[in-house]
N, C-alpha and C positions, 0 to 999 in steps of 0.2 A: 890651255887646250880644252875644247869643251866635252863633254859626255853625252855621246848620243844614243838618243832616247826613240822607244819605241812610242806612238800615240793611236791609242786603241782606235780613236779616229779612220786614222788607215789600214783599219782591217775591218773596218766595219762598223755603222751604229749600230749595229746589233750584237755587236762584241761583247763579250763577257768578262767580268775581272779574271776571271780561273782559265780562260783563251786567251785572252791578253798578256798574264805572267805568266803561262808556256809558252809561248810564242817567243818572248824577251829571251828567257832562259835557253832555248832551244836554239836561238841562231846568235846568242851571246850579246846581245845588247847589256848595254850597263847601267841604261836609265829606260824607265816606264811610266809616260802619262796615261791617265786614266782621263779619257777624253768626251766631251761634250757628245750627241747631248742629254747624255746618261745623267737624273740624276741620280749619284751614285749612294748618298747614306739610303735610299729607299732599292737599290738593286744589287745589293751585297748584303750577306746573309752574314751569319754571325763566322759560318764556314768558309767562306771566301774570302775574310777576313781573314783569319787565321790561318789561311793559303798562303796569298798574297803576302803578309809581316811573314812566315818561315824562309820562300821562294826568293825575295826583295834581301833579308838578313844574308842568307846561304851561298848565294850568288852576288853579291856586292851590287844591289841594283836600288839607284839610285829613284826615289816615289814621288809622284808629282799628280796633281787633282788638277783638272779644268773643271771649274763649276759650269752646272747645266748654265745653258744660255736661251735656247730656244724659248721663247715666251719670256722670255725675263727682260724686267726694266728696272733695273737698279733706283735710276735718277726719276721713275715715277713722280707724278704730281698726287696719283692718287694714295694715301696712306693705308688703307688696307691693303693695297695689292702691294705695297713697301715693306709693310708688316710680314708678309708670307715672303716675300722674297728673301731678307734678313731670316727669318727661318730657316728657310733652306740653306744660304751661308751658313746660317754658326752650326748645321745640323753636319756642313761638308767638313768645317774648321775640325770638328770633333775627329770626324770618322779620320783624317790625315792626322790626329795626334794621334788614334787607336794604329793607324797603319806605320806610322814616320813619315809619311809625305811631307815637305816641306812647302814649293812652294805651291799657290792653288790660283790657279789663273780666275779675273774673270773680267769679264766684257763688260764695257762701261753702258753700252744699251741703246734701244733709239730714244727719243724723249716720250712720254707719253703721259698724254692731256685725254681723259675719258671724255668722247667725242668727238677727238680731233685727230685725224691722220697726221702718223707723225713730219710728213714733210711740209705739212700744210701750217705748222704751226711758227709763230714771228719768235723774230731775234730776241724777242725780252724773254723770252717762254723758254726759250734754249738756254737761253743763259742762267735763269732758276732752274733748269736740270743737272746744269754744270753743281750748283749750288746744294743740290737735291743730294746728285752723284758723291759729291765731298762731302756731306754727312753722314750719309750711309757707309762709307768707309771708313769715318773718322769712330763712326759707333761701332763699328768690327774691332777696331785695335785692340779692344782692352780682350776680346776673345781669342784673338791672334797670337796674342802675348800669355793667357792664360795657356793655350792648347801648342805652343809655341810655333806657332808656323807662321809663313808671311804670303800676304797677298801681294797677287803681280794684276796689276792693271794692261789689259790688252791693247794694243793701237787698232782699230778699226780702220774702216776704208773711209774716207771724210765725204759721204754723199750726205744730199738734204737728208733728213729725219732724224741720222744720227745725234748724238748730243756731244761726243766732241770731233771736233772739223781742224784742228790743226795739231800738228806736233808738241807748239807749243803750250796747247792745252791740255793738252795730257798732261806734262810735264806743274802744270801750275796745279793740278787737280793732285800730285802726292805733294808738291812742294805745300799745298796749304793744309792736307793732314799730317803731315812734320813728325813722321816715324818711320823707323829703322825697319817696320814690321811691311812695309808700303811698297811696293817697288814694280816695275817693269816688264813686260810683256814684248816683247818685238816680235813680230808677223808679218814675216818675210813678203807671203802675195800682199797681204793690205796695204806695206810701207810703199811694194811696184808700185802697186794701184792710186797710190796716194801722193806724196811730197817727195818720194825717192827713199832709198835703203840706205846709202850712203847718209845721208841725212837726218835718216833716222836715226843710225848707231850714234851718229854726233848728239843728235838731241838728247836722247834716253842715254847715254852713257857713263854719267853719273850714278843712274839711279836703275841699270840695268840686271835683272836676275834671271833669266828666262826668254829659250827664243822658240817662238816654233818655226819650223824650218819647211819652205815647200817652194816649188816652180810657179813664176806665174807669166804670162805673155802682156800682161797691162791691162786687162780686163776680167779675165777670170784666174783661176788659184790653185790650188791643189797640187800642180801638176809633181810629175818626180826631180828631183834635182838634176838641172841639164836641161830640161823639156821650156819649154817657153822663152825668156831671150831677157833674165837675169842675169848679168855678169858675175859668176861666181867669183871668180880670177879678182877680181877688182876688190873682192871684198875680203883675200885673202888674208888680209893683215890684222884684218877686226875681227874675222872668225876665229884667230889661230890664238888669240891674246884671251879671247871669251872664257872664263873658268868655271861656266858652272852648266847647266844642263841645255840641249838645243834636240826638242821634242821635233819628230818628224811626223808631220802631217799631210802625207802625201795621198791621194784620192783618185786621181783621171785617171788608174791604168786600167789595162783590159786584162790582166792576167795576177788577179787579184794582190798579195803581200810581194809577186815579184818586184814588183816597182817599188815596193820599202826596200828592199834591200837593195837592189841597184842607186836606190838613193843613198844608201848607208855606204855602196865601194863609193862613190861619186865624191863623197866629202871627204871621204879616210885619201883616196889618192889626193886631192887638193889639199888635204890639210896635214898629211903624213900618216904611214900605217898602223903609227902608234897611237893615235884618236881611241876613244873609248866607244 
């Protein structure tokens, strides 16, 4: 049965760690993403740290890092701008072993060739991002393992510019870093928007750690659980066997964290009251 998780996401990018872990604590969530696209070792103070590991300890709440995404290209061609970006990872890897977060999501990026829009760019060029993407990850392990936490690889929505376009390349992009430290991301709107949910769980389900959970109508995402024309019902069997954390990143309502929590009874009824 999985633990669901608050994702500062849906309360706002301009959320705060110290809003964030009252928020959890106050309406009893038992897991808390610290969500995009905060980066977070630069907007937590030594004091919110130390908030955050008491509040997380005291209350059994389980700690999870979405590395910023926004502006970020992991699978760069350009090596300075690879250089900084690895930065900011092993600066996140850190701050989740100072907190306990374990896992730290992050998005595998669109491609990107200095001068070239990313949709604009050929099959060969995508494919040395794929290339790109798998070393820049495989260079993380050994800090993953030092700071002991593990990376979840996100599924994106498979449009041009992106650098991975199928399930199954995701899937080939941890099978070729070949660690335990490496793992899985499922993104409930992106899986709609993409090859299907159902088929998602099958593909990443070896290699699964980490879901983030939201409505989507087949085109856009966010939405609260129920809202868009996701068959939850369908997927009750694979959510109810999931053991480990399903962050909810719900966005489109008009009456701001209501719609987090109406997504929180929405899963606890479908998946029983005893859900975390």
């Amino acid at each position: 049965m999985p633990t669901i998780a608050v994702s500062s996401l849906a309360l706002g990018f301009d959320c705060t760690a110290q809003e964030a872990i009252e928020f959890t604590v106050e309406h009893g969530f038992r897991g808390l993403e610290l969500g995009s696209p905060t980066l977070w070792p630069e907007a937590m103070s030594a004091e919110d740290v130390r908030l955050v590991q008491t509040l997380a300890a005291t209350n059994g709440i389980d700690l999870s890092i979405h590395h910023i995404h926004r502006g970020v290209a992991p699978a760069t061609h350009d090596p300075e701008r690879r250089a900084r970006h690895f930065a900011e990872l092993e600066a996140t890897l850190h701050l989740a072993h100072d907190l306990g977060a374990r896992p730290i999501v992050v998005h595998p990026g669109p491609v990107d060739v200095p001068g070239v829009a990313p949709e604009e760019t050929t099959e060969f060029v995508r494919l040395e991002a794929v290339a790109n993407l798998t070393n820049f990850l495989s260079d993380a392990m050994p800090i993953a393992e030092r700071t002991g936490t593990v990376l979840c690889l996100e599924n994106l929505v498979h449009t041009p510019g992106n650098v991975i376009r199928s399930y199954r390349e995701l899937v080939r992009v941890v099978e070729a870093v070949d660690s335990p430290l490496l793992r899985i991301t499922l993104d409930t709107g992106h899986a709609h928007q993409s090859d299907g949910l159902a088929e998602a769980f099958e593909a990443f389900a070896p290699y699964l750690r980490h879901i983030h959970a939201h409505g989507s109508d087949g085109i856009a995402d966010h939405f609260e659980i129920g809202q868009g024309n996701i068959d939850w019902t369908s997927l009750r069997d694979e959510l109810a066997a999931y053991p480990f954390t399903m962050a909810l990143e719900t966005q489109n309502t008009n009456d701001g964290p209501s719609g987090l929590l109406r997504s929180r009874d929405v899963l606890r009824q479908l998946l029983g009251a005893s859900v975390g």
